[in-house]
N, C-alpha and C positions, 0 to 999 in steps of 0.2 A: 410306773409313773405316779407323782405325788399328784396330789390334787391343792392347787392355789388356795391357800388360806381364806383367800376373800369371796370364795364360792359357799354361797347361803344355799343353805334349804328351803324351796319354794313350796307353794302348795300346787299340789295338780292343776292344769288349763282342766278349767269348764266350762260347758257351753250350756246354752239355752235354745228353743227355733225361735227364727226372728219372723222367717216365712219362707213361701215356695212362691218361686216363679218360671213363669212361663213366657218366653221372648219368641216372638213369631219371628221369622227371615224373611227379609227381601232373597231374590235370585244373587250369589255370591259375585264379587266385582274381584278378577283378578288382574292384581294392578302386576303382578311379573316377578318373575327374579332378580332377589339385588343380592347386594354384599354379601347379608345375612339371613341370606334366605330366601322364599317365597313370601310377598304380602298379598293376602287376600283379605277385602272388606266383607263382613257378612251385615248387612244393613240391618236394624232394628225396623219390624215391619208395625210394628203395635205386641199386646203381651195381657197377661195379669198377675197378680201375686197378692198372695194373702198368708196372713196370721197372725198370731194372739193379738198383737197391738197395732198393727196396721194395715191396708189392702188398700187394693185401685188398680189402677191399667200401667201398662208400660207404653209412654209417647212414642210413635214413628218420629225417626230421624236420627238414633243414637244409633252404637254397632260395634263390630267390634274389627278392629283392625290389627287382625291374624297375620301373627308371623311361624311359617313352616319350616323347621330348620332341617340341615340335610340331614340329619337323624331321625327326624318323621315326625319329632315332637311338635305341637302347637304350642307356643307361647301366646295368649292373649294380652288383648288391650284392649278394653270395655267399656265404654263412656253408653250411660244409659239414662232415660228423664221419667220419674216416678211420678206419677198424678195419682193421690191416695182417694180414696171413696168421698173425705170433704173436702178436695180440692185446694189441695197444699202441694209443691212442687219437690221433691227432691232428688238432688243428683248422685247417681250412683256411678262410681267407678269402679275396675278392679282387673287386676294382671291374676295369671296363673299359667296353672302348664297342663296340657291335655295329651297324657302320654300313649300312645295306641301302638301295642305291638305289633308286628308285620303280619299278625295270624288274624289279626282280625279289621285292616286296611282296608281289605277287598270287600268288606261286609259294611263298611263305614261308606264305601265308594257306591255302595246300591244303594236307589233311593226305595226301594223296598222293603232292605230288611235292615238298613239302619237304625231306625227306631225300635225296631226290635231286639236288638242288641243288650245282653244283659250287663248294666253298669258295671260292674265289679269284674269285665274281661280289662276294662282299660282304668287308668288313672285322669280322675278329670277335676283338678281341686283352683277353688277360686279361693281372693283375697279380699269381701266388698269393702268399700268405704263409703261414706255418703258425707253430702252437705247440703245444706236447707239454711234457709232463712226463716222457716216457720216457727214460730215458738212451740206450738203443739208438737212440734217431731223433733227442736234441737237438740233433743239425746239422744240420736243418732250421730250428729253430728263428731258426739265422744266416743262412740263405740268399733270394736276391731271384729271383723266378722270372718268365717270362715263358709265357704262352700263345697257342694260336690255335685258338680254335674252331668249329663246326660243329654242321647239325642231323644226328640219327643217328633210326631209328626207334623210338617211345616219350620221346626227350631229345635231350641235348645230349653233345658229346665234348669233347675239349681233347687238344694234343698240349701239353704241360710242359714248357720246359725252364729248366735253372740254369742264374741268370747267375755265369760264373765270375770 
């Protein structure tokens, strides 16, 4: 196969952390089987997240509204409200896929030993985005972000990082 002449040589995706956070759960709302699956809300209970250039809490009230498809994968949908340490607001979204083999479901299904579960049996990768109206954070605003997730006890974590 030739290769399209208009294909450039790029330079490698790199990243930087942006930060780590930690999203507390409300008890999960299963709203039932539709079309496309299972939706379940997992509510945003509160959180925190910190690094090099920014930190604060994560607001109750955001969540994520989880679609289960019949192949077991999680597909997210994330709407989250960031309050940084001086009290600037920004809003984080982000879709992704939380893919968990059938060897380690039953593990995921204890509330014991899910958190103990070593990241790297399943695939758990986000996509943030944010927007703010703060001047102090609107470079955020431009940036493409990558994550990888995890169960923590009470939630979920994400390590962040920017793609430079």
């Amino acid at each position: 196969m030739t290769v399209d002449a208009r294909v450039k040589t790029v330079g490698t995706i790199a990243t930087t952390p942006l930060f780590d956070v930690v999203v507390d759960l409300n008890p999960q709302l299963n709203i039932g089987d539709g079309p496309f699956g299972r939706r379940i809300l997992f509510g945003a209970a509160g959180g925190s997240f910190e690094g090099p250039r920014l930190r604060g809490d994560v607001i109750a009230g955001g969540g994520d509204w989880a679609l289960f498809r019949p192949d077991g994968t999680m597909a997210l949908d994330v709407r989250l409200t960031l309050r940084t340490h001086d009290d600037e607001l920004v809003h984080m979204s982000y879709g992704g896929r939380w893919v968990t083999p059938p060897e380690v479901r039953a593990e995921l299904a204890d509330p014991v030993k899910k958190s103990q579960i070593d990241p790297s049996r399943y695939y758990f990768r986000t996509n943030p985005l944010f927007e703010t109206g703060s001047s102090r954070y609107s470079w955020l605003n431009d940036i493409v972000c990558v994550g990888s997730g995890y169960v923590v006890d009470g939630g979920v974590a994400y390590h962040v990082e920017q793609v430079l």
